[in-house]
N, C-alpha and C positions, 0 to 999 in steps of 0.2 A: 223476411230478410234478416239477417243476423250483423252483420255490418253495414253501418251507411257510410258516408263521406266524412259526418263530422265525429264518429269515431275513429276516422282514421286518423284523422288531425289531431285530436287528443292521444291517440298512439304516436304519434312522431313527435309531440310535443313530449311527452312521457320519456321518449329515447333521445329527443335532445336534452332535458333535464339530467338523466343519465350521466351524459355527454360532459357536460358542466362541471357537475360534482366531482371528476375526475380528479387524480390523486397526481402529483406532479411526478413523479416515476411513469403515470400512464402518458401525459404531454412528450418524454423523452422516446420512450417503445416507441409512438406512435410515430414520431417525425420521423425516426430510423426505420420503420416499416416500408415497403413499395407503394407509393399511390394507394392501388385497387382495398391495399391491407388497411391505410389510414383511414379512408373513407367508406368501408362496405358496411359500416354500421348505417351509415347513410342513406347508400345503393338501395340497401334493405327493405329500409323503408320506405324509402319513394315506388319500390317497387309494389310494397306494399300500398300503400297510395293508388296507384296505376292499374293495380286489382281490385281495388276496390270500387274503383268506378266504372269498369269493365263490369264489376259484377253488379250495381246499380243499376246501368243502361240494359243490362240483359234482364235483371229482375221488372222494369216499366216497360220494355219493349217485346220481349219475348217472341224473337224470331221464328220463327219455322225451319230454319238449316237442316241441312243434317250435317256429322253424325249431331243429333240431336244434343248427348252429354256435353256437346262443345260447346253448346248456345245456352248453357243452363249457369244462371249463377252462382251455385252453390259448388263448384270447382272453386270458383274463382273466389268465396268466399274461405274458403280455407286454406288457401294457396295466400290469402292475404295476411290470413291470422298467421299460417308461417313464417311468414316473414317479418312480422312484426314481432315476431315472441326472438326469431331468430337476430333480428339488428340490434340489441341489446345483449342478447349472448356474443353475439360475435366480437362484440367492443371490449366487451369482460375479459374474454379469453386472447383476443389481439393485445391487448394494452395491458393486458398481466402479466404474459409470458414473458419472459426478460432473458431466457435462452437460445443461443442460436445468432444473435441478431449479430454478432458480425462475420463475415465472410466476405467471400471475394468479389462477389455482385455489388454488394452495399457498403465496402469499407469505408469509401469516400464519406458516404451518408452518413455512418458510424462517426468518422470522426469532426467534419463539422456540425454534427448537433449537440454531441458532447462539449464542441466547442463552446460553440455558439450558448448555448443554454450557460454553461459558467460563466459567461461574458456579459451575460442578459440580466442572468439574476443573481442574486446571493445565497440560492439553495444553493447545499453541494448535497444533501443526502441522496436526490435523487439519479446523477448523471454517476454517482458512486455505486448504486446500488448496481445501475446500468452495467459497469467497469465491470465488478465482480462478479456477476452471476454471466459474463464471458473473459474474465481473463486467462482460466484454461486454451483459448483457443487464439485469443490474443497473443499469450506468449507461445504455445504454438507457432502461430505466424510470424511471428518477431524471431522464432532459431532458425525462421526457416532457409536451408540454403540457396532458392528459389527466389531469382531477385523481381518479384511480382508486384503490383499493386495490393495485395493486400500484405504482405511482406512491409512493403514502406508507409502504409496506414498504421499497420499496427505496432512499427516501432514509433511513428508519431504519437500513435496513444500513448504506450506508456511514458512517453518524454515528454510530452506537454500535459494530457489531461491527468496522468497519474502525479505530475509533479505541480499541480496547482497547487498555493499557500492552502488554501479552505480545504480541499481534498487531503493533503497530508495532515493536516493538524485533523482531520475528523476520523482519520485514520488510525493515527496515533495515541488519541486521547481520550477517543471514544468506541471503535470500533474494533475489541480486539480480534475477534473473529475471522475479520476481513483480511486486517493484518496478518493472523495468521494463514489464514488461504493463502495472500500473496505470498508470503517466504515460502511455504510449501512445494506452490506448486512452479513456482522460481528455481526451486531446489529438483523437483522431478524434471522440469522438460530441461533444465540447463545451459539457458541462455545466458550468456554473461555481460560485463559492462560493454564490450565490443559491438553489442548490436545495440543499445539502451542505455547508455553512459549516465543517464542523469534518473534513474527511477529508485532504481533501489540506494543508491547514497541520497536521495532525497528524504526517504522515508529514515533512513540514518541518522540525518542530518536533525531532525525532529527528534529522533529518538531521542539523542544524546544532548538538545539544546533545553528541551521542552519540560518542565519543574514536573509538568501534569503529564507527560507520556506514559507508557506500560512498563518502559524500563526502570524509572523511578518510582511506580507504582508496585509495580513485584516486588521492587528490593524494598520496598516500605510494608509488603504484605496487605497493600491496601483492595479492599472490593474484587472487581470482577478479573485484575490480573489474577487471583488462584486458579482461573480457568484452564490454563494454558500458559506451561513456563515458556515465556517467550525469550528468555535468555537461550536455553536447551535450543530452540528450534532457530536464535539465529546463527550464534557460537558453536551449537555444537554439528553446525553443520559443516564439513570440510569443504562443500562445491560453494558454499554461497562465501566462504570464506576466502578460498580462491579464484573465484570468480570476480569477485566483486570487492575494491579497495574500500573496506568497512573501518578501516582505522587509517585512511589516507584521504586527502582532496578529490573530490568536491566533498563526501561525509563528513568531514572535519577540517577546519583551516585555523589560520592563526586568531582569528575573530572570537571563538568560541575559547579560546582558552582561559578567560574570565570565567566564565559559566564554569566551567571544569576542573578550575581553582575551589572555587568558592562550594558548589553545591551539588558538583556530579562529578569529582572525585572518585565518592564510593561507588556508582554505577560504571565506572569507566573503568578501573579496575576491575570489577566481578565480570566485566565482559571479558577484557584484556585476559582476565587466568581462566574463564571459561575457552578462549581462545587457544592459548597455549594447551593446555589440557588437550584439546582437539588435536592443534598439532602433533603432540608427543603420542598418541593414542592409536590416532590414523595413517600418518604415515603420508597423508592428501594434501598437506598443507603446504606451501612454500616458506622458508623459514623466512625470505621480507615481506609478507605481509604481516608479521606478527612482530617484525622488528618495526619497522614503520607505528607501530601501535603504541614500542619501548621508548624510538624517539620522540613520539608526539608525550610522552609520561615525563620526560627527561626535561622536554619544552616547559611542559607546566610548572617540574619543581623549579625549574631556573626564574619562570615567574613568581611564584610563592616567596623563594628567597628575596627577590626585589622588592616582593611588598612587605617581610617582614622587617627589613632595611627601612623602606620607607615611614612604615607605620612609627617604628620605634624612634623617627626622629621627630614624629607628632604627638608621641608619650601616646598613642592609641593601643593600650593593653589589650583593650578586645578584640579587636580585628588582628593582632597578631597570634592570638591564643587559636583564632578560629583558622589563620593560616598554617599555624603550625599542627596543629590536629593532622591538617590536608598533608603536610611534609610528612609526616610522624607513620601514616600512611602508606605514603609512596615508599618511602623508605625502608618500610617494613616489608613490601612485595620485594625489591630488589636484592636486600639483603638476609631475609629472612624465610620468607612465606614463601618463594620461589623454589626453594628445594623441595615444597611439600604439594605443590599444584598435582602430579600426578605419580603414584609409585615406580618405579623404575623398572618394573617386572611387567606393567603394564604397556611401558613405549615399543611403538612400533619396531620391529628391526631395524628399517635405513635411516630410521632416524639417532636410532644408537650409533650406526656408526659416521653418518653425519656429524652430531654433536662431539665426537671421539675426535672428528679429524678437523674441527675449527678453526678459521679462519682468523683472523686480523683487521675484518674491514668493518669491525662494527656495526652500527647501525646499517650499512648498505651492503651486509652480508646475505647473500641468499642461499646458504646452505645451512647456518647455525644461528640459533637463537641464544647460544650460549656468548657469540661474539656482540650481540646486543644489551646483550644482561652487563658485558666486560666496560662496555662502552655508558650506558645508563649509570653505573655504581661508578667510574671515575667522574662522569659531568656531574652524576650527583655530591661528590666530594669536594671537587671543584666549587660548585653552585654553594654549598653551606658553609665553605672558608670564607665565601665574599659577607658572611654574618658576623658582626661584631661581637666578640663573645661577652665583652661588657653588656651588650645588650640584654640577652637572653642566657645568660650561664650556663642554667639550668638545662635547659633546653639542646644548647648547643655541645 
């Protein structure tokens, strides 16, 4: 006899150690799996188990039956060891594969164990890894015009588990890759805020707050942002740009304009004329979403001007040097840098004669970005009259 009882037991003890060591991405697959899929590492082995005592009892008893091969042990010993070497493969491969798993059978399952797991513990890497390796098929689901259950699961994914704090910041700060998938493939199937309103201004919203994100990292030139300009793949896309309010609320509110005074200025511009660019280029863009970008620019220097007012009645020189840089800036796109965003030979036709035929209405024009530029360079004249010129001479 080649298997007894108490090797089987050291074989199932063997595949429940297995079992343990487990990586917490394999805990996520697994609860999203069917039943029969979580537990056939198990099946496996009890099966195993169950042949192996079968083939004990045949090997002490040794019946006289026919067909004879059926009464013989040594079936039932290798039908055992199959199963043994197998419940261990099968766990490997079930709880590794991370493709596939949402659909319209299991979405429900999909999305409360993604829940549930970010509620449980403080991993995010793992119910993230989950996210991406099917967001292809999630955003899929999510344009879909088919108002299904897996349609309504999978725009709750992207609204709730894409917009967890832990998931965007790990998004954002550390994972550029992923990030880039998601604008990608956001950009190919072409869903927009109308089905998902809070995913993608979330990862936005990070971008533009966060000192450590990809966008402040690219424009600092630092580490693994060379990878992929992530400025290129969000600005210089026209669908995600008109799709999706990237320079409006919820991506941006009055909250952040501290942060945007002081220390992402220069990222908030390089997006802004990456923007523009796009628009004058492609012809895809709606001229208020990139006004909406000029007002939120126009907001800030009107804050800048306040603080450099306020500063200067504290005799605080440094903190107004360092706002006036940020002015010095703004200023310089409005009135200067703006004629040179993109050559004239290169804009789109309608958008030539769009800008040719400009409106009056300002910031809330949506045909010309040339009536936003009109509007930003008076508020910004405005906003630097309200500066003492005693104050700042120099300067002003």
């Amino acid at each position: 006899m080649y298997l007894d009882f108490g090797g089987a037991l050291a074989a199932i003890g063997l595949v429940l150690a297995v079992y343990q060591l487990r990586r917490p991405t394999w805990t996520v697959v697994l609860q999203i799996r069917p039943f029969w899929q979580r537990y056939l590492f198990l099946i496996l082995a009890l099966v195993g188990a169950v042949l192996t005592i079968i083939a004990v009892g045949l090997d002490r008893f040794q019946p006289c039956w026919h067909p004879a091969w059926l009464f013989e042990s040594f079936p039932y010993q290798v039908l055992a060891y199959l199963s043994f070497v197998a419940a261990p493969v099968s766990l490997l491969l079930l709880a590794s594969i991370r493709r596939g798993l949402f659909n319209v059978r299991n979405a429900a399952r999909f999305y409360h164990t993604l829940g549930w797991h970010l509620a449980a513990t403080d991993d995010r890497a793992a119910a993230l890894d989950v996210l991406l390796y099917n967001f292809t098929t999630l955003a899929d689901g999510a344009g879909s015009l088919n108002a299904t259950e897996g349609r309504r699961y999978a725009r709750a994914v992207l609204d709730v588990i894409l917009t967890d704090d832990g998931v965007v910041r790990e998004l954002t700060t550390k994972r550029l890759a992923g990030l880039q998938h998601i604008f990608l493939v956001t950009e190919k199937v072409g869903f927009s805020a109308g089905y998902t309103p809070a995913s993608i201004p979330a990862l936005m919203r990070s971008l533009y707050a966060d000192p450590n994100s990809f966008l402040y990292k690219q424009y600092r030139a630092d580490g693994l942002a060379h990878a992929f300009n992530i400025y290129e793949t969000i600005f210089g896309s026209p669908r995600l740009l008109e799709s999706f309010g990237l320079f409006d609320y919820p991506a941006l509110d009055y909250t952040m304009r501290v942060t945007m005074a002081s220390q992402g200025i220069d990222i908030f511009i390089e997006a802004l004329t990456r923007a523009i660019r796009t628009y004058l280029t492609s012809g895809e863009v709606s001229a208020g979403r990139i006004n909406r970008g000029l007002r939120y620019l126009s907001e800030v220097l009107g804050d800048l001007c306040y603080r450099i007012a306020k500063e200067a009645q504290k005799g605080d020189s440094e903190a107004r040097m360092s706002a006036w840089d940020a002015v010095d800036k703004i200023v310089s796109l409005l009135g200067r840098d703006c004629i040179f965003i993109a050559n004239p030979s290169e804009w789109h036709p309608t958008i030539v004669e769009s800008e040719a035929a400009a409106d009056i209405e300002g910031f809330h024009s949506r045909l010309s970005i040339a009536a936003g530029f009109a509007q930003a360079a008076c508020d910004a004249l405005t906003q630097l009259a309200t500066i003492d010129k005693a104050v700042d001479i120099q300067r002003s």
